[in-house]
C-alpha positions in Angstrom: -170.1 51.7 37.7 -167.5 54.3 38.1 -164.8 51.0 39.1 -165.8 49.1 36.2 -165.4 51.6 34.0 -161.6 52.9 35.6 -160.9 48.4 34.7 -161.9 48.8 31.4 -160.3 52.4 30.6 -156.6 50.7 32.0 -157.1 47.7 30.6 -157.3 49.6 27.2 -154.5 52.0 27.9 -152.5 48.6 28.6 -153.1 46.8 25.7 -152.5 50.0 23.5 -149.0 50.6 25.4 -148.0 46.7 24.7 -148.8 46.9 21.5 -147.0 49.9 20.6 -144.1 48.3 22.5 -144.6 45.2 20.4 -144.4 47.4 17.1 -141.5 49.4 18.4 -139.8 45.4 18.8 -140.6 44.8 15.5 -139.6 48.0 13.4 -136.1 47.8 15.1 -135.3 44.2 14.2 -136.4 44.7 10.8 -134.2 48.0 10.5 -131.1 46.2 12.2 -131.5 43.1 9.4 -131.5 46.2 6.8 -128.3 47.2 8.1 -125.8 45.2 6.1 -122.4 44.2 8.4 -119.0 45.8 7.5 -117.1 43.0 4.8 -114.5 41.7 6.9 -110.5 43.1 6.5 -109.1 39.7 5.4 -110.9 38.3 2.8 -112.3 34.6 3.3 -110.2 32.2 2.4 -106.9 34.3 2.9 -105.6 32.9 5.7 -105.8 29.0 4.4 -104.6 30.6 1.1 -101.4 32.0 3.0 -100.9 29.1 5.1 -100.0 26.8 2.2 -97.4 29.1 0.2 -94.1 28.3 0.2 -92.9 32.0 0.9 -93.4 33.6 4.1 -96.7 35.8 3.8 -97.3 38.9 5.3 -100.8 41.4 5.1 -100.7 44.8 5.5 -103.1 46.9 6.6 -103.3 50.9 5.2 -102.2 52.1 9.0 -98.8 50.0 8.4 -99.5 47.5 11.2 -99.6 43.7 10.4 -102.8 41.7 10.4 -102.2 38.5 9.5 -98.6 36.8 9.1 -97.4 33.5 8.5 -95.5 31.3 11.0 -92.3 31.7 9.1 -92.8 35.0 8.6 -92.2 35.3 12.0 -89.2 33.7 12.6 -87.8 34.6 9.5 -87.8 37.9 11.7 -89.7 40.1 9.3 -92.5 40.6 11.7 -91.8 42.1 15.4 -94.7 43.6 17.3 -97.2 43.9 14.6 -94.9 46.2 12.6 -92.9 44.9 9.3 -89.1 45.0 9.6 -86.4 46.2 8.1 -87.2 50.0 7.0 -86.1 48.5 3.4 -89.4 46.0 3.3 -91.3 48.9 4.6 -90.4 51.5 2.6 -91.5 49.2 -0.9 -94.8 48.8 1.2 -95.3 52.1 0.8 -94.3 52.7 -3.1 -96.8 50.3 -3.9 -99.7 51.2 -1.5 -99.2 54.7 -3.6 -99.3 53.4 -7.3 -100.4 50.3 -6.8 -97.6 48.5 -8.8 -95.7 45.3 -7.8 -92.1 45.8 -6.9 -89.8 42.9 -5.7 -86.3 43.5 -4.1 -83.4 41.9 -2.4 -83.0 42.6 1.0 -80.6 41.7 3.7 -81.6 40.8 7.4 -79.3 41.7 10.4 -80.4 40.4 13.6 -78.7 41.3 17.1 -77.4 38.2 17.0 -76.8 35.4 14.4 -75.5 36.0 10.8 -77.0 38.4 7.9 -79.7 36.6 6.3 -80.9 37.2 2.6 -84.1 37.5 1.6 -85.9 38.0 -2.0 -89.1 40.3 -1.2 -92.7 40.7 -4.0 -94.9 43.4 -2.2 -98.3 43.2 -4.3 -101.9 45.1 -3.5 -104.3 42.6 -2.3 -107.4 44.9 -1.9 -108.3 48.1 -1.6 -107.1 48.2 1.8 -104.3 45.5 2.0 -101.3 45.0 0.4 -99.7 41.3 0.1 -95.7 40.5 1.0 -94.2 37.5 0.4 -90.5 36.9 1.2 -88.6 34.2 -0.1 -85.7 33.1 2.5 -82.8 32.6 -0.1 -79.0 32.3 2.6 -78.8 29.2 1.5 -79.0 30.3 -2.1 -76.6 33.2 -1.4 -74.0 31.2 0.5 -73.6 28.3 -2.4 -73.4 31.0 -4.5 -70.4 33.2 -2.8 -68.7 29.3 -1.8 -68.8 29.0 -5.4 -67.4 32.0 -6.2 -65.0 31.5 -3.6 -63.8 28.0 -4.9 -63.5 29.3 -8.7 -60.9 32.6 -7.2 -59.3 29.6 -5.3 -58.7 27.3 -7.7 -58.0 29.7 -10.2 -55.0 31.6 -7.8 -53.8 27.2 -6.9 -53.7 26.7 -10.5 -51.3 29.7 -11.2 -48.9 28.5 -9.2 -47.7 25.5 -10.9 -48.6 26.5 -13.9 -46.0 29.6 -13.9 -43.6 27.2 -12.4 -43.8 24.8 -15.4 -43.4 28.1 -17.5 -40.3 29.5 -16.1 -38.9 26.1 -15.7 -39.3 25.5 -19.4 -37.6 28.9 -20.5 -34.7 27.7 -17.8 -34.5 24.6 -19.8 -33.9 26.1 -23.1 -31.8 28.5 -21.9 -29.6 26.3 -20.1 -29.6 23.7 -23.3 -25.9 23.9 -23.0 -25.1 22.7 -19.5 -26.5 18.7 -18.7 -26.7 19.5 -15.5 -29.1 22.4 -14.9 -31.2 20.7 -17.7 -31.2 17.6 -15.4 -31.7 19.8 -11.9 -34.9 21.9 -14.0 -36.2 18.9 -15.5 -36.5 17.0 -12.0 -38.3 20.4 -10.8 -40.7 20.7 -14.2 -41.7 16.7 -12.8 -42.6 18.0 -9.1 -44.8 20.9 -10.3 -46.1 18.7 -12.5 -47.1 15.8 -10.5 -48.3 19.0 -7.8 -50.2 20.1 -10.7 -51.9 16.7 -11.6 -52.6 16.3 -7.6 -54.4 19.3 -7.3 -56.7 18.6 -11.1 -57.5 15.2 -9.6 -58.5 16.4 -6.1 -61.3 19.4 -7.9 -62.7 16.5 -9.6 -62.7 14.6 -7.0 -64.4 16.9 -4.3 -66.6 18.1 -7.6 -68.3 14.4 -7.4 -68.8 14.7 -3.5 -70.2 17.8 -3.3 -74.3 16.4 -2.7 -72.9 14.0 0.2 -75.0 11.3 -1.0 -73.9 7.6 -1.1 -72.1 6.2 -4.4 -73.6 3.8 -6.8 -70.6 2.0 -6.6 -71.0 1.3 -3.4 -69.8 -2.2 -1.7 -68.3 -4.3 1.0 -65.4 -2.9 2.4 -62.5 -5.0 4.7 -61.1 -2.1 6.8 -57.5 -4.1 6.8 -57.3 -4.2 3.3 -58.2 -0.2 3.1 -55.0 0.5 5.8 -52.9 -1.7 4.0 -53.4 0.4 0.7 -53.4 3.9 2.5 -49.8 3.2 4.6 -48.6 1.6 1.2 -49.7 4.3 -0.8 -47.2 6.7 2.4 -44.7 4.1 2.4 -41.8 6.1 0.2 -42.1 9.4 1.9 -42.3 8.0 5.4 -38.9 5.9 4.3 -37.6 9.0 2.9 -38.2 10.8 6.2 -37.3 7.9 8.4 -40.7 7.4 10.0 -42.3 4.7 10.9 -46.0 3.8 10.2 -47.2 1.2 13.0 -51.0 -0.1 12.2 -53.4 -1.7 14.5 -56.7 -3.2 12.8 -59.3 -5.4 14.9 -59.6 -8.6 12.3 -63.2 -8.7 10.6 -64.0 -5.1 10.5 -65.8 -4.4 7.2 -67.9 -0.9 6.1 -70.2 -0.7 3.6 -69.2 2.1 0.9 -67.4 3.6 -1.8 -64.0 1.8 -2.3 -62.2 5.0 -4.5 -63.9 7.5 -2.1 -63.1 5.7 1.3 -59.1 5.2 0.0 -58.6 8.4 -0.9 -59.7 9.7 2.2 -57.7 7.3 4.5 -54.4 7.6 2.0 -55.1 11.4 2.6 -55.1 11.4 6.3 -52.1 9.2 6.3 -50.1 11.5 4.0 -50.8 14.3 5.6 -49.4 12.7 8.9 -46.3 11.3 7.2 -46.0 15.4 5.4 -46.3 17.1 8.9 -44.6 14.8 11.1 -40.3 15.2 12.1 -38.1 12.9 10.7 -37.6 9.9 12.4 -41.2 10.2 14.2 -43.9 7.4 14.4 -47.5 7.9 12.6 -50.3 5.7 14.1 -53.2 4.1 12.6 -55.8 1.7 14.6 -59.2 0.8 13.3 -61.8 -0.7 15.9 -65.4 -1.4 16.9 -67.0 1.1 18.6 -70.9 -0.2 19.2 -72.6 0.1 16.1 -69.7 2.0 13.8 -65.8 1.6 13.3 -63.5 3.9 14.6 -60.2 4.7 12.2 -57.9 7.2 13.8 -54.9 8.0 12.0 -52.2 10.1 14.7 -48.8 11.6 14.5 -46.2 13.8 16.0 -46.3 16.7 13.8 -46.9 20.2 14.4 -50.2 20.3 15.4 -52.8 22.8 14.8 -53.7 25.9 17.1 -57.3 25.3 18.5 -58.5 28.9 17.3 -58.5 26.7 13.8 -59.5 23.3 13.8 -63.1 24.7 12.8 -61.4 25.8 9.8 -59.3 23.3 8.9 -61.9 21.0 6.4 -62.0 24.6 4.4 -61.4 24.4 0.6 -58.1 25.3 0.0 -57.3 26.4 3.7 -54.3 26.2 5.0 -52.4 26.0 8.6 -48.9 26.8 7.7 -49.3 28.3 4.1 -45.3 28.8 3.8 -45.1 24.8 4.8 -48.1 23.9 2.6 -46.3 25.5 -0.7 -43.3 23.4 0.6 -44.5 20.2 0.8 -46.8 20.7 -2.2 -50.2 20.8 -0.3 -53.6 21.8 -1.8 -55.6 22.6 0.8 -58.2 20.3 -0.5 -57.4 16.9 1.0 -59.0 17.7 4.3 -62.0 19.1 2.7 -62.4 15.8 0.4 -61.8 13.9 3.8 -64.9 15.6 5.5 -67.2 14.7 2.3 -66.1 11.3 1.8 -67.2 10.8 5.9 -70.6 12.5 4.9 -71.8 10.8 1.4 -70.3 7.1 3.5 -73.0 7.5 6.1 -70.2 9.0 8.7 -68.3 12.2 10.8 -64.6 12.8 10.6 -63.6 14.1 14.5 -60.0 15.6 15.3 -58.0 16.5 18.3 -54.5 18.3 18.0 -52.5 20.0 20.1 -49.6 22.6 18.6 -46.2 20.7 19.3 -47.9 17.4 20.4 -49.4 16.3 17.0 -52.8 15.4 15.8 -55.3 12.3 15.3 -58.2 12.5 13.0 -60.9 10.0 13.2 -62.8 8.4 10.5 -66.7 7.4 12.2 -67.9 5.0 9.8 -71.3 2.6 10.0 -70.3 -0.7 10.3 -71.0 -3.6 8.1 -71.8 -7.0 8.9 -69.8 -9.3 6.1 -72.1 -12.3 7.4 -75.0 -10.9 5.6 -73.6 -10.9 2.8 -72.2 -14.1 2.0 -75.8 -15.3 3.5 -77.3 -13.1 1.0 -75.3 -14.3 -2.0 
């Protein structure tokens, strides 16, 4: 009796225990479903949000340090290590965590290495909690501009020069009314800065039209014989004047497909400038060739050459070697720079070699065109 009743006392105190423990189960999962979860730093949605704007994103939390950033963000390099870079961006962070107003700014990058990079900055408040900076990379933007500005002081200051010239050569003129032969002598100098003058009008225009690098409408068939042929003849007084001789060798049945206008003035260019910078009594060189898939047009002479520490620079608006021997021979500065955009909106490059004392060769790398087509096609 006393066993039974020790079963049926334990058995009790057992199913009292499991169902207190059962109970104490229940009441905590009901009290951790009443417990609502914290609302998540980035709201949903953000992140796709930031992903598909054209400006690098960046979010910041209200300890400084960067939660979420976009992949060009980062290499834009306004992000390193979680933190926001430069000071600039960082400070305009701040002003607008404290008011809560919208503030944009300009800002320039400079990176340990490379070149300064611009960069238009709109710092906004997200949340309560975040605030929102979007950068807008604009260098390229910055550097059209300052070119720009650049070519306007350039051909403002090229410009000047004849132009004063033809000013002072026209007072000369009228003063010397009463001697034939200064009038004559001033009057052959008033046609040389004129036709210098006209050279340099028609050369901005006709680097204004090349400027995109994109193919003409006018585009055609072009025999790379016939092209040479005009170029030398185009050279042909001044390299008689100066007693050099201009020897051409063209591979037969070499054709390009491109502006006509664009393509001659480039090669004419490239042979002037040989038959300008070469000694009297010197040779200038042109050849024209296959070369796989494009045509090779060098055009070399025996001139002065140009030091290596500036063939980078020489397809610069308006930039010069020799300035002294460029206001001598009447030289823009521009034919080189029409050269290299006449290669570009034709589908091509424009190499050069050059050694000072030796001479130089500059290459024309154009696509070739097969004439067969053509006439097939017609």
């Amino acid at each position: 009796m006393d066993t039974s009743a020790g079963v049926l006392i334990a058995g009790a105190i057992g199913a009292v225990v499991g169902a207190m423990i059962t109970y104490l189960w229940r009441f905590s999962e009901r009290r951790a479903a009443a417990v609502p979860e914290p609302a998540p730093l980035v709201p949903p949605g953000a992140e796709l949000v930031l992903s598909v704007l054209s400006s690098s994103a960046v979010l910041i939390d209200s300890s400084d340090t960067v939660v979420k950033a976009s992949a060009p963000a980062v290499a834009m390099g306004i992000v390193h290590d979680d933190r926001l870079e430069p000071d600039e961006l960082m400070s305009l962070v701040r002003q607008v965590r404290r008011d809560g107003q919208v503030r944009e700014a300009d800002i320039s990058l400079q990176p340990r290495r490379g070149t300064t990079s611009y960069v238009h900055a709109r710092v906004a408040p997200l949340t309560s909690r975040l605030i929102l900076v979007l950068a807008h990379d604009r260098t390229r933007e910055h550097r059209v501009e300052s070119i720009r500005r650049d070519f306007v002081a350039n051909v403002s200051h090229e410009l000047k020069t004849p132009v004063g010239a033809l000013n002072l050569l026209a007072e000369a003129v009228g003063e010397a009314k009463d001697d034939p032969e200064a009038v004559v002598r001033f009057s052959g100098r008033m046609h040389l800065e004129s036709e210098r003058l006209t050279r340099l009008v028609q050369q901005i225009i006709d680097l204004s039209r090349l400027q995109n690098d994109i193919l003409s409408d006018d585009a055609t068939t072009i025999k790379i014989g016939e092209l040479v042929s005009e170029a030398t003849e185009h050279s042909a007084t001044e390299a008689e004047h100066k007693n050099i001789v201009i020897a051409t060798s063209v591979e037969p049945e070499l054709y390009v497909h491109g502006d006509r206008g664009q393509l001659h003035a480039a090669v004419s260019n490239l042979v002037e400038n040989a038959v300008t910078y070469s000694p009297e009594g010197s040779r200038v060189t042109v050849t024209a060739q296959a070369d796989d898939e494009d045509v090779r047009l060098t055009v070399t002479d025996n001139g002065i050459g140009i030091p290596g520490d500036e063939l980078d620079r020489i397809f610069e608006r308006f930039y010069r070697v020799d300035p002294a021997r460029a206001r001598a021979t009447g030289g823009t500065g521009l034919g080189l720079s029409i050269v290299k955009h006449v290669a570009a909106s034709n589908g091509g490059t424009v190499e050069v070699w050059s050694e000072p004392g030796l001479g130089s060769s500059f290459t024309l790398v154009l696509p070739a065109h097969r004439h067969e087509m053509d006439e097939e096609n017609a």
